[in-house]
MIBA-195804 format. One record per residue: chain; x, y, z of N, C-alpha, C, O, CB in turn. Coordinates in steps of 0.2 Angstrom, whole numbers, plus 5000, padded with zeros to 4 digits. Each point is the difference from the previous one (the first is absolute). Glycine has a CB too. Layout:
% MIBA-195804
<node unit="A" n_xx="X" n_yy="Y" n_zz="Z" ca_xx="X" ca_yy="Y" ca_zz="Z" c_xx="X" c_yy="Y" c_zz="Z" o_xx="X" o_yy="Y" o_zz="Z" cb_xx="X" cb_yy="Y" cb_zz="Z"/>
...
//
This chain:
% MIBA-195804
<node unit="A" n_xx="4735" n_yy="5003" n_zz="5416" ca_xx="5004" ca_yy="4995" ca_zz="4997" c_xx="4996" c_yy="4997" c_zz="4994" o_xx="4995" o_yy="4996" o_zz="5002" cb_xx="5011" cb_yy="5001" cb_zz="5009"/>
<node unit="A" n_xx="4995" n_yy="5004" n_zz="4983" ca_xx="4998" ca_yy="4994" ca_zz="4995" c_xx="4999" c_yy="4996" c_zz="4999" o_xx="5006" o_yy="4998" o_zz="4999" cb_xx="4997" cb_yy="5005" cb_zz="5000"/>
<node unit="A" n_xx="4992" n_yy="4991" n_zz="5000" ca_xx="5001" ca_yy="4993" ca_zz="5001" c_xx="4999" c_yy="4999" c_zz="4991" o_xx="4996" o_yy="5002" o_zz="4995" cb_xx="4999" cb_yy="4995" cb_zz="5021"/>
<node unit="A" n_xx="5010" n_yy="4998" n_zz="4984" ca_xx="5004" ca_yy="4997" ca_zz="4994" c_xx="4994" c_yy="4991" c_zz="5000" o_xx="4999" o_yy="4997" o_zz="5004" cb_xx="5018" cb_yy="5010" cb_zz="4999"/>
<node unit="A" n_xx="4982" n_yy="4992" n_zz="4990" ca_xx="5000" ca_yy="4994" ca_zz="4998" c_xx="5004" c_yy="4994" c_zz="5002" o_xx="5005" o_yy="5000" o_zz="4997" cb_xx="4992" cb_yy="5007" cb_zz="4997"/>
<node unit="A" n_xx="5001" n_yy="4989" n_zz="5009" ca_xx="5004" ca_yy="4995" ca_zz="5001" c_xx="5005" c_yy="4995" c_zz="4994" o_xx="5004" o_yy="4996" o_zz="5001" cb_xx="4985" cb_yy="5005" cb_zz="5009"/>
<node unit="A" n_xx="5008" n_yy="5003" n_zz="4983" ca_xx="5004" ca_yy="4998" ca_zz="4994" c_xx="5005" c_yy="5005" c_zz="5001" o_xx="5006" o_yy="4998" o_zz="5000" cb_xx="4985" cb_yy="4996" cb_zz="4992"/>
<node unit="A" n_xx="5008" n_yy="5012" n_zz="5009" ca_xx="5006" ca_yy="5005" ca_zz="5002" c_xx="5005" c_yy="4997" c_zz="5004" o_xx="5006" o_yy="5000" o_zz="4998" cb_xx="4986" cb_yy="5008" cb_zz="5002"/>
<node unit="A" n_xx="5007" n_yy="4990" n_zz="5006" ca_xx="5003" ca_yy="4999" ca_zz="5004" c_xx="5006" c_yy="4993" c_zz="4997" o_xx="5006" o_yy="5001" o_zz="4999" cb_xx="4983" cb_yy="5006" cb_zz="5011"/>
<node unit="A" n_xx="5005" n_yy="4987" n_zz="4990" ca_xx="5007" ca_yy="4995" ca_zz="4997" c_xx="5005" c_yy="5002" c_zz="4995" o_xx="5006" o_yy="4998" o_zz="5001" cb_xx="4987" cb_yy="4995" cb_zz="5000"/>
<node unit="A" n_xx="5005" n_yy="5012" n_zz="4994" ca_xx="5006" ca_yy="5003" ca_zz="4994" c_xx="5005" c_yy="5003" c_zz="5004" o_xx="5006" o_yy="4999" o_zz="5000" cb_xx="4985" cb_yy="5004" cb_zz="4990"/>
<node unit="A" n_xx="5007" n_yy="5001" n_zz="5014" ca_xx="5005" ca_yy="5005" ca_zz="5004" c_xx="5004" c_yy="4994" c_zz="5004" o_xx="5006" o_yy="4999" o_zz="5000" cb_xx="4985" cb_yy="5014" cb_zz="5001"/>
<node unit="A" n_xx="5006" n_yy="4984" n_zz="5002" ca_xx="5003" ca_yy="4995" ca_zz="5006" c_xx="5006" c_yy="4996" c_zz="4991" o_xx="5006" o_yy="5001" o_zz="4999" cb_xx="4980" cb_yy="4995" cb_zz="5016"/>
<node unit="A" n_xx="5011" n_yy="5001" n_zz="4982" ca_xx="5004" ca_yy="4997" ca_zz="4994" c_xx="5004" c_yy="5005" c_zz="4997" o_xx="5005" o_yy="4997" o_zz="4998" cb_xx="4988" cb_yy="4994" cb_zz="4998"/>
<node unit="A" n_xx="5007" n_yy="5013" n_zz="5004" ca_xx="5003" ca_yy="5006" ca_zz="4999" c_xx="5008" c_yy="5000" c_zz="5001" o_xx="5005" o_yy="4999" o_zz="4998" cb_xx="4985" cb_yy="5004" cb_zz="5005"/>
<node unit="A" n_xx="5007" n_yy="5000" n_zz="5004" ca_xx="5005" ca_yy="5002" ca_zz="5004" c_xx="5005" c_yy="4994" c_zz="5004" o_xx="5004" o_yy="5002" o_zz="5004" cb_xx="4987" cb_yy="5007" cb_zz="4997"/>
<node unit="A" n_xx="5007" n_yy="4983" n_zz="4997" ca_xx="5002" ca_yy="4994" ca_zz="5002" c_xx="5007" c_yy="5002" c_zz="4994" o_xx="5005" o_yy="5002" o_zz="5001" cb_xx="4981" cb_yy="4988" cb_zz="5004"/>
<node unit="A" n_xx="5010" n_yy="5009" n_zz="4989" ca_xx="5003" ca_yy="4999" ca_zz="4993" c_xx="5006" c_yy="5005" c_zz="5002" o_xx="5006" o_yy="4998" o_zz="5001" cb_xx="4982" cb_yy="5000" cb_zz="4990"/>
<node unit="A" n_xx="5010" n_yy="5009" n_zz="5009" ca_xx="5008" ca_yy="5005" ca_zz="5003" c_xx="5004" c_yy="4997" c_zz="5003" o_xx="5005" o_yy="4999" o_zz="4996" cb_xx="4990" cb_yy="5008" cb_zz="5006"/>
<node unit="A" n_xx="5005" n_yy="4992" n_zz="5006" ca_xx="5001" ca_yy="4997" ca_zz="5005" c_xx="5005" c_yy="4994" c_zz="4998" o_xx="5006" o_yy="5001" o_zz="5000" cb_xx="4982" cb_yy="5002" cb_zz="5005"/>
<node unit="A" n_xx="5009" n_yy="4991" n_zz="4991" ca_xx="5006" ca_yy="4996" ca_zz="4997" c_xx="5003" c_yy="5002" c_zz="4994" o_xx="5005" o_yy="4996" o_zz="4998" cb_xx="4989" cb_yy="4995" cb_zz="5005"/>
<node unit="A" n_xx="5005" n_yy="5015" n_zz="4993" ca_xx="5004" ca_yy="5002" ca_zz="4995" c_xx="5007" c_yy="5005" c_zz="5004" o_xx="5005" o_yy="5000" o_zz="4997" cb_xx="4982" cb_yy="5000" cb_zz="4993"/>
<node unit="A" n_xx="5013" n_yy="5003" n_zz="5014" ca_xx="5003" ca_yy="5004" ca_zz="5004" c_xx="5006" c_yy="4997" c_zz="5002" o_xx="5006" o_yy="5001" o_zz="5000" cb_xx="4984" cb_yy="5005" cb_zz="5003"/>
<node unit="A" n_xx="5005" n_yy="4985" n_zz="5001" ca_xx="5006" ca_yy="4995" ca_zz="5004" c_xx="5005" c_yy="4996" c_zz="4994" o_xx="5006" o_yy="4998" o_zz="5000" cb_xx="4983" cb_yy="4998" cb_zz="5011"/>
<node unit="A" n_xx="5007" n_yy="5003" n_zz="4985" ca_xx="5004" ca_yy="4997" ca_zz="4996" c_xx="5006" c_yy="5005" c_zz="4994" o_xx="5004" o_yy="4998" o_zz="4996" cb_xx="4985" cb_yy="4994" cb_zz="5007"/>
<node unit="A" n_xx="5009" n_yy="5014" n_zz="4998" ca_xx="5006" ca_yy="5005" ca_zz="4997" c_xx="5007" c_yy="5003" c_zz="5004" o_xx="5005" o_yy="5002" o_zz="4998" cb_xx="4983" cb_yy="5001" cb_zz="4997"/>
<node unit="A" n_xx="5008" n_yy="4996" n_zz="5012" ca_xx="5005" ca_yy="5001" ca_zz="5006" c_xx="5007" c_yy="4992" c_zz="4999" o_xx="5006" o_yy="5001" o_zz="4999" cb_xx="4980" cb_yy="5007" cb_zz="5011"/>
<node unit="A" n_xx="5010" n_yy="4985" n_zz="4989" ca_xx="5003" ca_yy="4996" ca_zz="4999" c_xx="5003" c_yy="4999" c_zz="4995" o_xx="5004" o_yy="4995" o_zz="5000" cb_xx="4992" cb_yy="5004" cb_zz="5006"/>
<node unit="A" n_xx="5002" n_yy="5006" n_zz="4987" ca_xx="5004" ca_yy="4999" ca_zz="4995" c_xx="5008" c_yy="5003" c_zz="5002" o_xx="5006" o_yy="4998" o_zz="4999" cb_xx="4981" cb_yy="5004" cb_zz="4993"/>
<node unit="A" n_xx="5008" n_yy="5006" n_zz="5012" ca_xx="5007" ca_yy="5003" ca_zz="4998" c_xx="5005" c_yy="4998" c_zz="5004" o_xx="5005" o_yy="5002" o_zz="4998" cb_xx="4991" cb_yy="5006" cb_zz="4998"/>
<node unit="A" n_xx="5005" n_yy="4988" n_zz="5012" ca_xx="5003" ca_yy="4999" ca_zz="5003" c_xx="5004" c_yy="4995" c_zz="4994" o_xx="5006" o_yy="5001" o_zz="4997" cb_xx="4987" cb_yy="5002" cb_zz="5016"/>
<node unit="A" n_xx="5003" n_yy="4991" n_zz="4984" ca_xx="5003" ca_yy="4997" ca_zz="4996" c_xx="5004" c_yy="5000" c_zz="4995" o_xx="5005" o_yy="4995" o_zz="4999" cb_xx="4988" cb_yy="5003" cb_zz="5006"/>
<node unit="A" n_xx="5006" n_yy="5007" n_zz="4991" ca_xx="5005" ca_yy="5004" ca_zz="4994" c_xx="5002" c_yy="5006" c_zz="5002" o_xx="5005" o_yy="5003" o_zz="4997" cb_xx="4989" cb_yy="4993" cb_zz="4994"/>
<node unit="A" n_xx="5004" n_yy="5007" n_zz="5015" ca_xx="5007" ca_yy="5008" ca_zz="5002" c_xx="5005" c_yy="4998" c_zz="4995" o_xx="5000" o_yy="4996" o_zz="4996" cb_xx="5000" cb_yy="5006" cb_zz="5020"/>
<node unit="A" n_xx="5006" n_yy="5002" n_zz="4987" ca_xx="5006" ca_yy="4998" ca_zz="5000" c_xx="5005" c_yy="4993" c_zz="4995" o_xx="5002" o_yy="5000" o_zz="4995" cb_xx="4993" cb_yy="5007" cb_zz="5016"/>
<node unit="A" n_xx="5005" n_yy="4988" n_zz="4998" ca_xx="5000" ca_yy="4995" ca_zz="4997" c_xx="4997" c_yy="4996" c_zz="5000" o_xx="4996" o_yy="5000" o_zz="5005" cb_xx="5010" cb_yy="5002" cb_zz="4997"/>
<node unit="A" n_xx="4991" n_yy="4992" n_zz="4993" ca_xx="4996" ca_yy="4996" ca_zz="5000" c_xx="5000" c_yy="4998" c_zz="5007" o_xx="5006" o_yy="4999" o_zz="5003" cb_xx="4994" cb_yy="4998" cb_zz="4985"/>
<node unit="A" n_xx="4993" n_yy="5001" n_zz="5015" ca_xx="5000" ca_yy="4995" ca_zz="5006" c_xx="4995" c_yy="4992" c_zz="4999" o_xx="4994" o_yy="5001" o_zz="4998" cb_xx="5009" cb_yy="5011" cb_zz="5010"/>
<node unit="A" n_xx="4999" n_yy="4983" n_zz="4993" ca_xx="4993" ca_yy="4996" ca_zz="4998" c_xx="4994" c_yy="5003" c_zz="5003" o_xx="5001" o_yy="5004" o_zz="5005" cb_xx="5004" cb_yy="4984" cb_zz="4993"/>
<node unit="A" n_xx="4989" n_yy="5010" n_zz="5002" ca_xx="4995" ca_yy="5000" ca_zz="5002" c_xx="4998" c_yy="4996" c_zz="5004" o_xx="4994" o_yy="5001" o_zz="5002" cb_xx="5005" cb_yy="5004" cb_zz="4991"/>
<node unit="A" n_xx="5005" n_yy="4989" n_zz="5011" ca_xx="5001" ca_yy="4998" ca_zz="5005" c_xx="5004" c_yy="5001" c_zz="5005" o_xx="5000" o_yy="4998" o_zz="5005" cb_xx="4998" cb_yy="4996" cb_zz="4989"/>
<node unit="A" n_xx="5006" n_yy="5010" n_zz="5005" ca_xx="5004" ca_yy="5004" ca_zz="5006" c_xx="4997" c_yy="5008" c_zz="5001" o_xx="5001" o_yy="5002" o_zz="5005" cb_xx="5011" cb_yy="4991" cb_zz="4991"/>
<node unit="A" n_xx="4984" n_yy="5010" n_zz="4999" ca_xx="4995" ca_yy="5005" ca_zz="5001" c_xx="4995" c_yy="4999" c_zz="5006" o_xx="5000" o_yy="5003" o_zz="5005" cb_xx="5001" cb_yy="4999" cb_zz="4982"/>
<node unit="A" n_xx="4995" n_yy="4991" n_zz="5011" ca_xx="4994" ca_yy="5000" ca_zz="5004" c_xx="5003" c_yy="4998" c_zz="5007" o_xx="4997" o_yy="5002" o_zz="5005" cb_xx="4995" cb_yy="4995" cb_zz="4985"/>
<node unit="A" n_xx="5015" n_yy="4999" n_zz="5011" ca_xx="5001" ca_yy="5000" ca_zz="5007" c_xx="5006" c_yy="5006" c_zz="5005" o_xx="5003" o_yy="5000" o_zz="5005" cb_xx="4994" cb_yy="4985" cb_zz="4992"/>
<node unit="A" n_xx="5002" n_yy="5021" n_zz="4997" ca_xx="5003" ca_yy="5005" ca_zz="5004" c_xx="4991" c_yy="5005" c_zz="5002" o_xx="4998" o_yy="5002" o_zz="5006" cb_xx="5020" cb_yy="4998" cb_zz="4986"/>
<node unit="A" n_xx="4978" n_yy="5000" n_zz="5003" ca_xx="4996" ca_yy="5002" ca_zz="5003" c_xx="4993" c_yy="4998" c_zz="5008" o_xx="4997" o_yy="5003" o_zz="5004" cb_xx="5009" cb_yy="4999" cb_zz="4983"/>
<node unit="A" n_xx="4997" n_yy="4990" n_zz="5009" ca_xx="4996" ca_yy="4996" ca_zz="5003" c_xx="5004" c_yy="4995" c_zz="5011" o_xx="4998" o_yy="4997" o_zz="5004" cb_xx="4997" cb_yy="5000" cb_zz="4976"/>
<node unit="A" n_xx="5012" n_yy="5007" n_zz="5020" ca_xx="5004" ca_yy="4997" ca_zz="5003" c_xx="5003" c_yy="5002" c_zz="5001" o_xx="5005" o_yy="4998" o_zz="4998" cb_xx="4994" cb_yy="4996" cb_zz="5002"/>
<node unit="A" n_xx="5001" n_yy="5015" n_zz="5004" ca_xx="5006" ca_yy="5006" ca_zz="4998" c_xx="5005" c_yy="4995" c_zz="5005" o_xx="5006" o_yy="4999" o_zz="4997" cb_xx="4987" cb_yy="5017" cb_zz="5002"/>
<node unit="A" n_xx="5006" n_yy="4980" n_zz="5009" ca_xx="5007" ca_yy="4998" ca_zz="5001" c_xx="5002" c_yy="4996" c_zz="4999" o_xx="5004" o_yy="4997" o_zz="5004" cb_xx="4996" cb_yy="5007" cb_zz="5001"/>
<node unit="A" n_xx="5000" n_yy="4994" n_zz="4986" ca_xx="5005" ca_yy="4996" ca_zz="4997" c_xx="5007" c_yy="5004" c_zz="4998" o_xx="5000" o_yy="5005" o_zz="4997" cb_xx="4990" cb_yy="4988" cb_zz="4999"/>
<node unit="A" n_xx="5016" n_yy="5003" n_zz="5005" ca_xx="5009" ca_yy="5005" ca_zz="4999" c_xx="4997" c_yy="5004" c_zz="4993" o_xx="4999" o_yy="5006" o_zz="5000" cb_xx="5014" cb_yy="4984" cb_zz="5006"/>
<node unit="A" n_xx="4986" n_yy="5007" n_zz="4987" ca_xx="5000" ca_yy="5001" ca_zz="4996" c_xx="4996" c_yy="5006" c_zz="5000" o_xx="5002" o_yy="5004" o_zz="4996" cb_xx="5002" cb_yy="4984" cb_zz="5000"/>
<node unit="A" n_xx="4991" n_yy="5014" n_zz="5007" ca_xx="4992" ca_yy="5006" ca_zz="5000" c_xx="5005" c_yy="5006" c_zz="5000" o_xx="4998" o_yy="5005" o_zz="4997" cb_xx="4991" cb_yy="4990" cb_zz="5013"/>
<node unit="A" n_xx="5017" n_yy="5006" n_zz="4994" ca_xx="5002" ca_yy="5006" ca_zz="4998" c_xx="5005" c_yy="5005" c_zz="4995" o_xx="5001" o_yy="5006" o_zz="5000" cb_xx="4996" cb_yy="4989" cb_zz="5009"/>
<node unit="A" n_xx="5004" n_yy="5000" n_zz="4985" ca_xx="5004" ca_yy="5001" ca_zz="4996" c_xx="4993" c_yy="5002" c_zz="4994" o_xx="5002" o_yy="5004" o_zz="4996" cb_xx="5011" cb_yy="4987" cb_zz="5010"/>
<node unit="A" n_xx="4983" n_yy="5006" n_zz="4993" ca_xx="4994" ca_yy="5002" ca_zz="4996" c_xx="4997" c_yy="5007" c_zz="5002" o_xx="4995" o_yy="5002" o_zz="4997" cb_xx="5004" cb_yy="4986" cb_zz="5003"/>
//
C-alpha cells in the first residue's frame, strides 16, 4: 500500500466531498426542471418524505 501525504489526502477527501454535492445537487436540478417544472420545495420533501401523497407523482 502506498502512503499518501496527509495534504494528499485532505484534497482527495475535498475532492470527492466537492463531487458528492455537485452530483446531489444536479439530481435535484433535474427532478426540478424534468418534464414539468416542480418547486424545489416539493422536490426536497418528495426526496426528503417519500410517504408524503404528493412523493409519488414526482
Amino acid at each position: 500500500m502506498v502512503r499518501t501525504k496527509p495534504a494528499a489526502r485532505v484534497r482527495y477527501a475535498a475532492g470527492l466531498t466537492a463531487g458528492l454535492l455537485l452530483l446531489a445537487l444536479a439530481v435535484a436540478g433535474g427532478l426540478a426542471v424534468g418534464a414539468q417544472p416542480v418547486p424545489p420545495a416539493e422536490v426536497l420533501a418528495a426526496l426528503f418524505d417519500p410517504d408524503a401523497p404528493h412523493a409519488s407523482l414526482v
